[in-house]
C-alpha positions as CSV (number, residue, x, y, z in Angstrom):
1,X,-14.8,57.7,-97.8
2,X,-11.6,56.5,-98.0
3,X,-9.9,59.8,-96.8
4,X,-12.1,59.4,-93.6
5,X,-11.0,55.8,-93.2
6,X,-7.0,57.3,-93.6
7,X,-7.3,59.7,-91.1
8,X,-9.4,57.4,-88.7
9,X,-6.3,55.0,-88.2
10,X,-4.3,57.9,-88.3
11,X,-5.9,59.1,-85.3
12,X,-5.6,55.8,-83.4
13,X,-2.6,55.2,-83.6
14,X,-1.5,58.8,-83.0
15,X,-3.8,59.1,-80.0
16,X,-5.2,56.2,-79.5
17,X,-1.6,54.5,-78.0
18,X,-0.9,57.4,-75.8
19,X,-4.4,57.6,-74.1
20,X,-3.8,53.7,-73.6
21,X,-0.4,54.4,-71.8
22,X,-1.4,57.2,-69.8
23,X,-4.8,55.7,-68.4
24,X,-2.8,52.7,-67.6
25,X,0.0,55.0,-65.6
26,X,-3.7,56.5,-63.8
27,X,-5.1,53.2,-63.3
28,X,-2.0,51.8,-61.8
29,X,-2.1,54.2,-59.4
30,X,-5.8,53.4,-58.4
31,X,-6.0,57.3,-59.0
32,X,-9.7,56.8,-59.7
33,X,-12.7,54.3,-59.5
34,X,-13.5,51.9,-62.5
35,X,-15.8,53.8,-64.7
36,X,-15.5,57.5,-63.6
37,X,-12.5,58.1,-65.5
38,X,-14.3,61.2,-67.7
39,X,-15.3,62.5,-64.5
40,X,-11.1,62.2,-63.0
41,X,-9.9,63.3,-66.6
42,X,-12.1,66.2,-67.0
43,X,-10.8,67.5,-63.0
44,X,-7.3,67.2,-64.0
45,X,-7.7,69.3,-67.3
46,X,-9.6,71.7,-65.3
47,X,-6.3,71.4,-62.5
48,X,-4.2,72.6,-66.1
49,X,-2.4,69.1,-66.3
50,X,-1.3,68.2,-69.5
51,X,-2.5,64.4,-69.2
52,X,-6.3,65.7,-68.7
53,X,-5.6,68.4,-71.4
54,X,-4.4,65.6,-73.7
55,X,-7.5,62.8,-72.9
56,X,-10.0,65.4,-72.9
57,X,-9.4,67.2,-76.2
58,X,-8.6,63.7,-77.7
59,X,-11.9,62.0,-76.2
60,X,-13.9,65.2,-78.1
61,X,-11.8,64.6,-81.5
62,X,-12.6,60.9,-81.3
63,X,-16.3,61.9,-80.8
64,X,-16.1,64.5,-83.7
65,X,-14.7,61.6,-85.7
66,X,-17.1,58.9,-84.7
67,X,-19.9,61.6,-85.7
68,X,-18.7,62.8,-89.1
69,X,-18.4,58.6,-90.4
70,X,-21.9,58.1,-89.2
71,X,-22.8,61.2,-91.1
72,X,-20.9,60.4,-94.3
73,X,-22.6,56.6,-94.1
74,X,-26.1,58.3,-93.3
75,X,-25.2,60.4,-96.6
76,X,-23.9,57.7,-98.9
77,X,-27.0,54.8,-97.8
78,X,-28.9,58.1,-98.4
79,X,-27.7,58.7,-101.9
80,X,-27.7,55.2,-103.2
81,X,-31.4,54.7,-102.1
């Protein structure tokens, strides 16, 4: 469990930070409407831009992530029950 936690803050501040600065650059720009920013970020990684390549694949790591701790909880509640 502890391993998980490790490479969870790993992976924030590795990714985390740089989504944060480039959705602010996008925002700034008024490049897209509050709350359709999957929908902007998924056209640009389909355009080949790196940005959209970069929040895409990090947004499915993130939910990989956020999937495998829920698992390994469901698994250790499970196995002290």
């Amino acid at each position: 469990m502890l391993i998980l936690k490790v490479i969870f803050v790993i992976f924030v501040v590795a990714v985390g930070i740089p989504c944060q600065i480039i959705d602010y650059r996008h925002r700034k720009m008024n490049a897209y409407q509050p709350g359709s920013g999957w929908s902007y970020y998924s056209r640009l990684k389909r355009e080949g831009k790196w940005e959209g390549k970069f929040m895409m694949n990090s947004a499915y790591m993130a939910l990989a992530l956020v999937l495998s701790m829920a698992g390994l909880l469901a698994a250790h509640f499970y196995h002290h029950a």
